[in-house]
VOPAGU-2260 file (C-alpha; in pm, 1 decimal, decimal comma):
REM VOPAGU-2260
SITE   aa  ch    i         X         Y         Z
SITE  UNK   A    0   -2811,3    3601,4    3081,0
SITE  UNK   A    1   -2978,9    3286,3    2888,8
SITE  UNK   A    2   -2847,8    2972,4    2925,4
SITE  UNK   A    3   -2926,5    2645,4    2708,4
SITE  UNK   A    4   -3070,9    2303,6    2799,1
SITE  UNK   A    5   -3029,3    1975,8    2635,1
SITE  UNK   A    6   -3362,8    1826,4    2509,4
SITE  UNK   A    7   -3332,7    1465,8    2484,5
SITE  UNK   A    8   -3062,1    1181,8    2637,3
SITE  UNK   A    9   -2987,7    1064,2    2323,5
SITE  UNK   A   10   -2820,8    1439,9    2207,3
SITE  UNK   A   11   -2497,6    1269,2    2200,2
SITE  UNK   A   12   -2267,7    1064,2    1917,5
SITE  UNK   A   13   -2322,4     740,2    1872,2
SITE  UNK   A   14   -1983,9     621,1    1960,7
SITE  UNK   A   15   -2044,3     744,3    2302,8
SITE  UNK   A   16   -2330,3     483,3    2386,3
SITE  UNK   A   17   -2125,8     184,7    2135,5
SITE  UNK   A   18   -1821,6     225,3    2381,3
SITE  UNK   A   19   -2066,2     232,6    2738,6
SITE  UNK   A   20   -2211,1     -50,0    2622,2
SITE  UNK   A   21   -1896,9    -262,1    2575,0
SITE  UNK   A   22   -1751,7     -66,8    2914,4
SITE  UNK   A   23   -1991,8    -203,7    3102,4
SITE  UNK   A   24   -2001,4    -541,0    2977,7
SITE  UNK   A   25   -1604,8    -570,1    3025,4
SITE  UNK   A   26   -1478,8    -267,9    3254,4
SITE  UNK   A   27   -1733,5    -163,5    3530,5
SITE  UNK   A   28   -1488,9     -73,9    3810,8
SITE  UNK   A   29   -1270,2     155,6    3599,9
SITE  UNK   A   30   -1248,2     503,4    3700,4
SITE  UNK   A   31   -1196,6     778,2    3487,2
SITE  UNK   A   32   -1090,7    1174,2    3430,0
SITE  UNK   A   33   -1147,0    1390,2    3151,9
SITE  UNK   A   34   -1064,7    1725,6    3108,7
SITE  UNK   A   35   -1142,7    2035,6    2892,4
SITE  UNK   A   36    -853,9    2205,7    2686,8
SITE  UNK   A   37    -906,5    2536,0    2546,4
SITE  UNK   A   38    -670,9    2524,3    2221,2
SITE  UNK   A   39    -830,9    2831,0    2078,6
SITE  UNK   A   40    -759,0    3030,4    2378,0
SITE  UNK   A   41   -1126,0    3151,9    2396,1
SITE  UNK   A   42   -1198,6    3395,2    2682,0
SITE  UNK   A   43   -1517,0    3359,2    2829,4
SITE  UNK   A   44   -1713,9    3607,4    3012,0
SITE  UNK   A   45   -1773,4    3681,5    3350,4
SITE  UNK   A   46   -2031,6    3451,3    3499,5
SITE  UNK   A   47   -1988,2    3197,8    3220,7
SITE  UNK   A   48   -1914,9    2929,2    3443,4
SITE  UNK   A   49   -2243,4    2968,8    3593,9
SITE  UNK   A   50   -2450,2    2996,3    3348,2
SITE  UNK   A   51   -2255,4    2646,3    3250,0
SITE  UNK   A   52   -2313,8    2505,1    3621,4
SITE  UNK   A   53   -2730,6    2596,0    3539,7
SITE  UNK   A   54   -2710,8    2383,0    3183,3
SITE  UNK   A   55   -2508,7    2089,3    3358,8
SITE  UNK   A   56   -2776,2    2040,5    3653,7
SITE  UNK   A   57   -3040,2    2032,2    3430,2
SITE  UNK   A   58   -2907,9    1750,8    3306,3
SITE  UNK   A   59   -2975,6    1573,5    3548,6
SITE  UNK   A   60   -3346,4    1540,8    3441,7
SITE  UNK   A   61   -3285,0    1378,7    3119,2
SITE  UNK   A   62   -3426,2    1027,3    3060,0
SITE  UNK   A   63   -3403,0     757,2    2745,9
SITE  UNK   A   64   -3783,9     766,4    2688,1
SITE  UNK   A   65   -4014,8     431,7    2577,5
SITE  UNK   A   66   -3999,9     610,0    2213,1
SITE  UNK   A   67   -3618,2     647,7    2213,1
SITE  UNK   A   68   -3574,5     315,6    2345,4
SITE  UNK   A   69   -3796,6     112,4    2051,1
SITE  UNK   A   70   -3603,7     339,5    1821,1
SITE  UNK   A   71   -3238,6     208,9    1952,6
SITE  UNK   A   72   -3389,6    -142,9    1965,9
SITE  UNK   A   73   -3478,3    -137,7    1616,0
SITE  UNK   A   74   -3211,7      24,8    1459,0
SITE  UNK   A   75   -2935,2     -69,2    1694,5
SITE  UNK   A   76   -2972,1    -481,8    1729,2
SITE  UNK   A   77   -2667,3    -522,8    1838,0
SITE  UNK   A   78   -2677,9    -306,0    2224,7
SITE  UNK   A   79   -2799,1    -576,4    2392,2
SITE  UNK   A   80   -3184,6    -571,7    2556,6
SITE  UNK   A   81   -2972,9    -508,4    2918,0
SITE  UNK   A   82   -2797,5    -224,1    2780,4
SITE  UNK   A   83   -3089,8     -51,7    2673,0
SITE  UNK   A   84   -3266,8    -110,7    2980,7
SITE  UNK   A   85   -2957,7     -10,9    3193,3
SITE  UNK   A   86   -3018,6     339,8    2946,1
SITE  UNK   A   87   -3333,1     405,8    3054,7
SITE  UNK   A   88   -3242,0     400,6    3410,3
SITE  UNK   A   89   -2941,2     579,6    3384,2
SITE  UNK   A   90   -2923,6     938,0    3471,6
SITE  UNK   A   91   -2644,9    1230,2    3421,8
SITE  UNK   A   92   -2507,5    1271,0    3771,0
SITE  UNK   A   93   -2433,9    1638,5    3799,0
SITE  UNK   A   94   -2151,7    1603,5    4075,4
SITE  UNK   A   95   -1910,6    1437,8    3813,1
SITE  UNK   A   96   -1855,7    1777,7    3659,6
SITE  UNK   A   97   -1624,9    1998,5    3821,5
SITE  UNK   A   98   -1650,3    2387,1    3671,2
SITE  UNK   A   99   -1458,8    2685,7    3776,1
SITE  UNK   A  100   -1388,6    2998,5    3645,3
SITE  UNK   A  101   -1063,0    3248,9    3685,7
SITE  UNK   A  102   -1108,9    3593,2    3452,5
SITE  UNK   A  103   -1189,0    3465,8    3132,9
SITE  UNK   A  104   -1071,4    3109,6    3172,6
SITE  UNK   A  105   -1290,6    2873,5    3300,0
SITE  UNK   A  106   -1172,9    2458,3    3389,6
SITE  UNK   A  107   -1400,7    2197,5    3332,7
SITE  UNK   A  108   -1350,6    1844,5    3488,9
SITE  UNK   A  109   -1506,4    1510,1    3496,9
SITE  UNK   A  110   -1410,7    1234,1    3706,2
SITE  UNK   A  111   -1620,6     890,2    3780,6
SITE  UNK   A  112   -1693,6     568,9    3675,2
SITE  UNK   A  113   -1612,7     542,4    3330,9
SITE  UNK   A  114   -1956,8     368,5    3245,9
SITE  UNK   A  115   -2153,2     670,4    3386,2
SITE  UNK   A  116   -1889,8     940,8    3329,2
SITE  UNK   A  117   -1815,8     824,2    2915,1
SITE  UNK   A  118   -2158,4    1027,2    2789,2
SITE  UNK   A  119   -2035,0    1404,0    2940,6
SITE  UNK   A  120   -1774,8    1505,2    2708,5
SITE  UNK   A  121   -1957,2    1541,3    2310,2
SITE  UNK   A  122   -2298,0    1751,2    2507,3
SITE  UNK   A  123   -2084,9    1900,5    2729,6
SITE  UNK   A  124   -1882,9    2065,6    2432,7
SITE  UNK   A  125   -2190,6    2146,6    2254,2
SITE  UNK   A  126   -2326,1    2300,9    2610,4
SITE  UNK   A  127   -1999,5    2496,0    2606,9
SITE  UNK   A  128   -1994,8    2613,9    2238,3
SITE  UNK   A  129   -2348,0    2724,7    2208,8
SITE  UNK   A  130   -2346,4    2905,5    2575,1
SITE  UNK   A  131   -2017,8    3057,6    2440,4
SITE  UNK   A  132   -2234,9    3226,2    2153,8
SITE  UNK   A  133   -2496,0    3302,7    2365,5
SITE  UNK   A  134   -2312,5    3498,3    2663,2
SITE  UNK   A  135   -2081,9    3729,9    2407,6
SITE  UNK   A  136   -2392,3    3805,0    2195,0
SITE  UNK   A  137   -2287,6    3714,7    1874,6
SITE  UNK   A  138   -2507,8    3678,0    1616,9
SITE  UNK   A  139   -2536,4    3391,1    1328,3
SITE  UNK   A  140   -2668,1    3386,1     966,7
SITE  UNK   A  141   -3049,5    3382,5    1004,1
SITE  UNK   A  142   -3226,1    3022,9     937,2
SITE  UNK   A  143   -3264,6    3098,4     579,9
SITE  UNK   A  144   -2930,1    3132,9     494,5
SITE  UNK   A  145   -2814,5    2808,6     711,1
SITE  UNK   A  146   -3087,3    2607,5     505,3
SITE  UNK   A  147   -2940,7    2752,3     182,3
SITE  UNK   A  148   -2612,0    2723,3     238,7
SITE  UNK   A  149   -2625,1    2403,7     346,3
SITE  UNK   A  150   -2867,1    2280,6      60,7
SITE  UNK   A  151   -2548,8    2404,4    -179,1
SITE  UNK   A  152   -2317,8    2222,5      37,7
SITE  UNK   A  153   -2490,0    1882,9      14,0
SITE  UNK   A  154   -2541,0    1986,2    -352,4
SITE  UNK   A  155   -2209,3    1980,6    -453,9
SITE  UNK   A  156   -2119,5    1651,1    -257,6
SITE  UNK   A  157   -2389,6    1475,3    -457,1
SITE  UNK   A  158   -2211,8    1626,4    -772,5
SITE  UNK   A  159   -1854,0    1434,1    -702,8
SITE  UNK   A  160   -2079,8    1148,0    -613,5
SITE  UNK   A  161   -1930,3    1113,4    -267,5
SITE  UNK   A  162   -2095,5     967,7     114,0
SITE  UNK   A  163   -2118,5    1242,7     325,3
SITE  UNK   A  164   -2213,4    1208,0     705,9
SITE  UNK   A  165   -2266,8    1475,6     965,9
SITE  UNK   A  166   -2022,3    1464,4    1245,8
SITE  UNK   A  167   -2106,3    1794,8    1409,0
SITE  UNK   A  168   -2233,4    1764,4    1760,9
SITE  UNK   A  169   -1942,7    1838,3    1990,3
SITE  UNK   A  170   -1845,9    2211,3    1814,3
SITE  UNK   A  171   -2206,0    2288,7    1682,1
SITE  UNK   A  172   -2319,2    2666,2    1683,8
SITE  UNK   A  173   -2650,9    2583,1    1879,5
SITE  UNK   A  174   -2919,8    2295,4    1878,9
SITE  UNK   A  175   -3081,6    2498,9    1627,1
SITE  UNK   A  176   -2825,6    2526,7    1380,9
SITE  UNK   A  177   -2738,5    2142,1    1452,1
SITE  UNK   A  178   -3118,6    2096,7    1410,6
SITE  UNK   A  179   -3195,1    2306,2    1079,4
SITE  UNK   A  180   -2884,7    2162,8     899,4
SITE  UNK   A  181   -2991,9    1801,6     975,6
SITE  UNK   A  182   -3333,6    1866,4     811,7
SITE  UNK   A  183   -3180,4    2082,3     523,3
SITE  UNK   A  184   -2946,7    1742,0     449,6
SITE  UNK   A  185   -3219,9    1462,8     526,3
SITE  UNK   A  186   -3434,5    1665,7     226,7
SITE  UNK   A  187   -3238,8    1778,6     -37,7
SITE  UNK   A  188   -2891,7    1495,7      58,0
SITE  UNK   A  189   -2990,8    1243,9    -187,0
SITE  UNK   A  190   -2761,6     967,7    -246,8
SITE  UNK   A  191   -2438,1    1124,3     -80,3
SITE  UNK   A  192   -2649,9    1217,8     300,4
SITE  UNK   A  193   -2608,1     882,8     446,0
SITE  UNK   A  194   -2701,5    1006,2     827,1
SITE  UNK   A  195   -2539,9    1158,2    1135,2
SITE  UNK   A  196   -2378,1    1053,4    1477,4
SITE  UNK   A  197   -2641,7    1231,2    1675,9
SITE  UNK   A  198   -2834,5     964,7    1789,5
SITE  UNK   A  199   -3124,4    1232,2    1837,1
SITE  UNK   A  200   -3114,1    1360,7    1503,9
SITE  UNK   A  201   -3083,5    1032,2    1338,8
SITE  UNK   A  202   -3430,5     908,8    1546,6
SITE  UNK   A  203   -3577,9    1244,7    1441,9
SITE  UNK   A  204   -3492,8    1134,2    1071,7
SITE  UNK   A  205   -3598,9     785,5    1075,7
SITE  UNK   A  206   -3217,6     703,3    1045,7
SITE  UNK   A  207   -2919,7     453,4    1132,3
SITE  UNK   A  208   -2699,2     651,4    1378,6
SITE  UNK   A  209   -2325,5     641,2    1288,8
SITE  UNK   A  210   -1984,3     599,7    1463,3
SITE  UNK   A  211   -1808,3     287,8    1640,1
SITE  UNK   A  212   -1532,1     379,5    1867,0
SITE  UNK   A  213   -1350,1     732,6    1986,9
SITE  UNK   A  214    -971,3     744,0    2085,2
SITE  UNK   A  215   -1045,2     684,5    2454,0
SITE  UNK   A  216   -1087,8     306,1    2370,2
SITE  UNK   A  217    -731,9     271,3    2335,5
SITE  UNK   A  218    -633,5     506,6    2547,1
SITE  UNK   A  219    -789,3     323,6    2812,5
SITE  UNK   A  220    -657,2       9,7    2685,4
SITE  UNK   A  221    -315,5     134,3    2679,2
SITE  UNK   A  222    -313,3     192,9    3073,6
SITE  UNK   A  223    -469,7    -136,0    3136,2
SITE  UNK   A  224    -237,1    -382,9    2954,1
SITE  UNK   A  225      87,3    -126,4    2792,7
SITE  UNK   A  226     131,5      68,9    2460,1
SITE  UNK   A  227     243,1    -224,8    2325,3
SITE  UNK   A  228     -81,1    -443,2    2338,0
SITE  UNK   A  229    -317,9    -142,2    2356,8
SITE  UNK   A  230    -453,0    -179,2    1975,5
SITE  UNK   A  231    -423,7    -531,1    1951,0
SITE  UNK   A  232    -617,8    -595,3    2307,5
SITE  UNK   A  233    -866,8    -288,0    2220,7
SITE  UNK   A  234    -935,8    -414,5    1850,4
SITE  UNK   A  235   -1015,2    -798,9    1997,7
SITE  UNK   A  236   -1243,6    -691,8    2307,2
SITE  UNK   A  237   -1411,7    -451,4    2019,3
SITE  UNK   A  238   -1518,8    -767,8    1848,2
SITE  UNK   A  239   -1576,6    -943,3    2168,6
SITE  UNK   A  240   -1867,7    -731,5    2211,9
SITE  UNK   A  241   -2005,9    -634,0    1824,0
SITE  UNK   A  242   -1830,5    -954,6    1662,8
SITE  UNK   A  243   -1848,9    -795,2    1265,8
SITE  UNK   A  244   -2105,3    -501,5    1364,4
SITE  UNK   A  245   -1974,8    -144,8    1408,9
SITE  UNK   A  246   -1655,5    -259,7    1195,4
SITE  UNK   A  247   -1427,4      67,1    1157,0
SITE  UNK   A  248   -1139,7      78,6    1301,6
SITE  UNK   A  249   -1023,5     414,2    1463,4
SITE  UNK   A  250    -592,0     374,1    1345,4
SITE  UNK   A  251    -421,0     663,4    1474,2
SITE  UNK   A  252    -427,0     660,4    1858,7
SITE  UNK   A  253     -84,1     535,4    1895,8
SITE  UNK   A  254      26,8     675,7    1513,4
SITE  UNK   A  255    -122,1     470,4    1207,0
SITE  UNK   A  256     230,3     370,1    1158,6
SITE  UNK   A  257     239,5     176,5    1497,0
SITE  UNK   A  258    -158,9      31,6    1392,8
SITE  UNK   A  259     -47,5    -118,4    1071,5
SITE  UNK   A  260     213,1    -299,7    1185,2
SITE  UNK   A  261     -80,0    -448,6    1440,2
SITE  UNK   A  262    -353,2    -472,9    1234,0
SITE  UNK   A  263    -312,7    -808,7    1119,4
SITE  UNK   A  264    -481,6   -1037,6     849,0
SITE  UNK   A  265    -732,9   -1130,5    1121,7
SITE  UNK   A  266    -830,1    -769,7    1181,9
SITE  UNK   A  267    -778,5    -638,1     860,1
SITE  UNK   A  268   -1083,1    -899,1     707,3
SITE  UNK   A  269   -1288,9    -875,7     991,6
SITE  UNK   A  270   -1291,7    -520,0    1036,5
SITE  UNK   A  271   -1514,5    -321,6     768,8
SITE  UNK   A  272   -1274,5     -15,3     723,7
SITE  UNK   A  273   -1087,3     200,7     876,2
SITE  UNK   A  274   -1146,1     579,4    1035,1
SITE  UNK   A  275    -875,7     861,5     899,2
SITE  UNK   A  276    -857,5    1151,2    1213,3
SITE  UNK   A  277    -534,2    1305,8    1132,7
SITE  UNK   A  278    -233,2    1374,8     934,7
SITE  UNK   A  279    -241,8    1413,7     551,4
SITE  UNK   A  280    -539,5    1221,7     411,0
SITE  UNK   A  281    -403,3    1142,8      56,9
SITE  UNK   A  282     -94,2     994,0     198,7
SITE  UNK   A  283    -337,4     784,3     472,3
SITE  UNK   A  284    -504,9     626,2     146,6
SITE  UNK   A  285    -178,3     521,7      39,1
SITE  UNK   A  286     -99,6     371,2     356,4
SITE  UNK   A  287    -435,0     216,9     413,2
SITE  UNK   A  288    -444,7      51,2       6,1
SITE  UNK   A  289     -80,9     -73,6      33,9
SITE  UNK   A  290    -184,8    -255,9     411,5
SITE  UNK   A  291    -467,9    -433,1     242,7
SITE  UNK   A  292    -273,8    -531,7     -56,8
SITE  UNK   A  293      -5,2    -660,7     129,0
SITE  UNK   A  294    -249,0    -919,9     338,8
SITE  UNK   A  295    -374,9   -1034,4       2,1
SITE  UNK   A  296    -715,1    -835,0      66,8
SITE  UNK   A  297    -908,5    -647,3    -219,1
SITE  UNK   A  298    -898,1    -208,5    -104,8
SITE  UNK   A  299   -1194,5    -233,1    -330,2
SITE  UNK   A  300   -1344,3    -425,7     -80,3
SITE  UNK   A  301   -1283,8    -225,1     265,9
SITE  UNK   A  302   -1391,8     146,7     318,4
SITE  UNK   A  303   -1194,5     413,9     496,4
SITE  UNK   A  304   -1395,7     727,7     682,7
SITE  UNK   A  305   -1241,0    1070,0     681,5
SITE  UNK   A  306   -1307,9    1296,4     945,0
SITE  UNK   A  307   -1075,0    1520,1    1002,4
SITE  UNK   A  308   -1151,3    1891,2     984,0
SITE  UNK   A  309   -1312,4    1838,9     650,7
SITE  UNK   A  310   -1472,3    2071,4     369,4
SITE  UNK   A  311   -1519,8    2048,5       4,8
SITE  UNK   A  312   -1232,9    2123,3    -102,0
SITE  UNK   A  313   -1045,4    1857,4      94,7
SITE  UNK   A  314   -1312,4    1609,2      13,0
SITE  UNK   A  315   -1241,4    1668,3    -330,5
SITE  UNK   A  316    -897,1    1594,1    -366,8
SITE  UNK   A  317    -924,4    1272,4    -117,8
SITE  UNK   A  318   -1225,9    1163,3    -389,3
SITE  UNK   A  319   -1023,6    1239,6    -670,3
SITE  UNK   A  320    -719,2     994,3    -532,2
SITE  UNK   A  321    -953,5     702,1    -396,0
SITE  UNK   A  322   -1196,0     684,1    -669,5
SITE  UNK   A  323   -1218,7     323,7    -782,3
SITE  UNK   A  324    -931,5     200,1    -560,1
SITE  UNK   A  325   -1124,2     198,5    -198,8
SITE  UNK   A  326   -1478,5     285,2    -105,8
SITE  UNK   A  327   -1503,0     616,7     119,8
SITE  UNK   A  328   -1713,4     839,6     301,3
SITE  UNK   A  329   -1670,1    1174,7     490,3
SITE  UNK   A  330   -1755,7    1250,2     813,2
SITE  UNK   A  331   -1803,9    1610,5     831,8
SITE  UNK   A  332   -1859,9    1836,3    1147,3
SITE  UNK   A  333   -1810,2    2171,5    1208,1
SITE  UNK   A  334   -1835,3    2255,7     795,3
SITE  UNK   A  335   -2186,3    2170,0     847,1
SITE  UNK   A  336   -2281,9    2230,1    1219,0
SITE  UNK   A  337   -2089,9    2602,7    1307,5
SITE  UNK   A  338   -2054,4    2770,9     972,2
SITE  UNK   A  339   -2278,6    3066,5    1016,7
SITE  UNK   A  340   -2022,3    3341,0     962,7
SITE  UNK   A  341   -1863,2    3345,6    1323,1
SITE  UNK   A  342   -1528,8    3173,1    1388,3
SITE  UNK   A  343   -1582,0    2822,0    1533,6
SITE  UNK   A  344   -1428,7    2692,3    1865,4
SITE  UNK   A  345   -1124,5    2545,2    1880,8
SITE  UNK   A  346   -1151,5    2324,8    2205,4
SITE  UNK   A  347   -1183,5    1931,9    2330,7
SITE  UNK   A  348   -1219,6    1719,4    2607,7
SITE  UNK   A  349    -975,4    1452,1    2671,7
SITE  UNK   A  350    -953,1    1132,3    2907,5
SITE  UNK   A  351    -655,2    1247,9    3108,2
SITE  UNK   A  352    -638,9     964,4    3355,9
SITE  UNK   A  353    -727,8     631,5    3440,7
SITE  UNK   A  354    -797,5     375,9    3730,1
SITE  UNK   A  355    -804,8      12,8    3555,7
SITE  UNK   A  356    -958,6    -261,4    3846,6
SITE  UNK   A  357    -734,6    -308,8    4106,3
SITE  UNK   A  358    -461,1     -29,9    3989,9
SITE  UNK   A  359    -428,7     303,0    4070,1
SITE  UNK   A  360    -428,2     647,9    3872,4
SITE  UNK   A  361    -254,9     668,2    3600,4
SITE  UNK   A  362    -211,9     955,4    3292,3
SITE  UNK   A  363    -349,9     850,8    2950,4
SITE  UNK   A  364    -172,1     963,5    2651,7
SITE  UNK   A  365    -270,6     962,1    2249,8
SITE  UNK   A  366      12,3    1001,9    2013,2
SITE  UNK   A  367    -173,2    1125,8    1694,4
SITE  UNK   A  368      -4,9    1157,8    1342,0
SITE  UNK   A  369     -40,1    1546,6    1387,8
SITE  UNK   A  370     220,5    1646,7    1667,2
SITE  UNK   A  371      22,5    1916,7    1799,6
SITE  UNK   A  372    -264,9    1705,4    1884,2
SITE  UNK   A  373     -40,1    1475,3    2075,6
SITE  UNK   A  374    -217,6    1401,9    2453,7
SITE  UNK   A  375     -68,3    1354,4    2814,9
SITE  UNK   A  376     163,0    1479,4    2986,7
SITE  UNK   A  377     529,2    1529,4    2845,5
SITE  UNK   A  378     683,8    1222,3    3086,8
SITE  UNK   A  379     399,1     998,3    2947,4
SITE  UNK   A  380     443,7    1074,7    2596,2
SITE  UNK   A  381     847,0    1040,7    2601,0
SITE  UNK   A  382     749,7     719,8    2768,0
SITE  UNK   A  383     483,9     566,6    2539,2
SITE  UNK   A  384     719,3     687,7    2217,7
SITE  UNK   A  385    1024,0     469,4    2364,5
SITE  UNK   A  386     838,7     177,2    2457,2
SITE  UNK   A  387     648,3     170,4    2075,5
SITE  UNK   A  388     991,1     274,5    1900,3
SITE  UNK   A  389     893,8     618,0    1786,7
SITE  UNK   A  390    1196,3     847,7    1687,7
SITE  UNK   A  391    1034,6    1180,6    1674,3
């Protein structure tokens, strides 16, 4: 059976290398755990976990190359010179990644430093998805009809006049799905394309790559110092390290509810926009329009992302209710990167624990404004919902 190999270091979101840089400027002792949840239920073959095991190795040989690293120091001024030369002696360490297989289940683990261990989980998803295809035989649209269908997609987005960025790594059909639709948009995208989070794919396009922060940041954050002061503390050591660079703000960790009431007139100027990643969109905008009015700032003036399971149609109707009271853009993933007339994968990997300096394990938790994609374990959740007042 085939397996698949990653072809460049830098076949990863952005946000992955924005948040190792600022982990290892401010957190290089903490120890971390992620784990892989199977929402979908997908059943995987016999041997799958192998084949995975082969891809995961290989890794191992990857390396930021002289090219990749003039790109990041060009585009990317603010990762500092150190960073980038701490990148291009960094290598995937294989033994981080724990893989087993019962029936058709298979567990997937990562445990390590969180500075080495925080670039597994978007290529190991993509490893997982495309080796998923592979091993059951399932075949795609052929190249033409990607390329077409993707041309109408980005067609359509430059009719409503809209920012459209590709956000499809972690739940792509293959690299060359991932590959094809990147060079489809970068043609025919016009004004709306406005570039990807692949950090490969925007080098291979002569592109900014895009992203700032995932929830892990204040996940993290919330271990180290309490729910309480997780967005507040997470937000500050954010500008610590990027001052105004990289300036949206992920809101719904801890509910955007709980962020709002934190996200003070300090934050709220210095801070570009924000990032919308669950919950009802149109009702976010409110939220997000009525917060900047309130601290005497012009929506006009800020930008909120949307990236939540997007397609046209959605985009549409969030277009149609921001136009002309708050700049937007849409960061759209699996629309773009695993629609080739197969049913995408339903499936993340999650920080489940942490070791802060001088502490011991702990469970992480994320209470999103979508119930079912609350994180950690039921004690932790009950927990972080008293101490930040939450009712339900």
């Amino acid at each position: 059976m085939e397996t698949t190999f990653l072809k460049s270091i830098l076949d990863n979101d952005f946000y992955k290398f924005t948040m190792q840089h600022a982990v290892i400027k401010l957190f290089p002792k903490a120890k971390v755990r992620y784990a892989f949840i199977n929402r979908g239920k997908h059943k995987f073959p016999s041997g799958f976990a192998d084949l995975l095991r082969k891809s995961v190795d290989a890794m191992a040989d990857l390396r930021l190359t002289k090219e990749e690293k003039n790109y990041l120091s060009h585009y990317c001024p603010y990762l500092d010179p150190t960073y980038l030369d701490f990148l291009q002696g960094y290598n995937y360490d294989p033994s981080e990644v724990h893989i087993t297989q019962e029936g058709s289940d298979i567990k997937v683990t990562i445990e390590g430093f969180w500075y080495r261990t925080i670039l597994w989980e978007v290529p190991l998803m993509a490893l997982i998805s495309e080796l998923f295809y592979k091993a059951n035989h399932l075949i795609r649209l052929n190249d033409e009809a990607v390329k077409n269908q993707t041309k109408s997609k980005v067609d359509n987005y430059n009719k409503l006049g809209v920012s459209v960025l590709e956000f499809g790594t972690r739940r792509r059909h293959s690299y060359d799905v991932h590959n094809l639709v990147n060079e489809t948009l970068h043609t025919f995208g016009g004004n709306s394309f406005i570039g990807t989070s692949n950090v490969h794919f925007a080098m291979t396009n002569n592109k900014r790559p895009l992203g700032t922060h995932a929830h892990e940041w204040f996940m993290f954050h919330a271990a180290q110092y309490g729910f309480k002061m997780a967005n507040l503390i997470s937000l500050e050591h954010w500008t610590q390290v990027y001052g105004g660079d990289l300036g949206i703000a992920l809101t719904d960790t801890y509910t955007t509810e709980i962020f709002f009431h934190q996200f003070d007139k300090k934050y709220s100027k210095l801070f570009d926009g924000v990032r919308h990643d669950s919950g009802d969109p149109v009702e976010f905008a409110q939220k997000v329009i009525q917060h900047y009015t309130k601290m005497g700032i012009d929506a006009k003036s800020k930008t909120i992302v949307f990236s939540d399971s997007l397609n046209f149609d959605k985009v549409k109707i969030i277009s149609d209710f921001c136009k002309d009271k708050i700049k937007m853009s849409f960061g759209i993933g699996t629309n773009f990167t695993n629609d080739v007339g197969l049913p995408s994968m339903n499936m993340v990997i999650k920080l489940v624990e942490t070791k802060p300096d001088h502490s011991h394990w702990q469970g992480v938790v994320k209470l999103s404004d979508e119930k079912n994609k609350n994180t950690g374990t039921p004690e932790m959740i009950a927990l972080a919902k008293e101490v930040l007042g939450i009712k339900s």
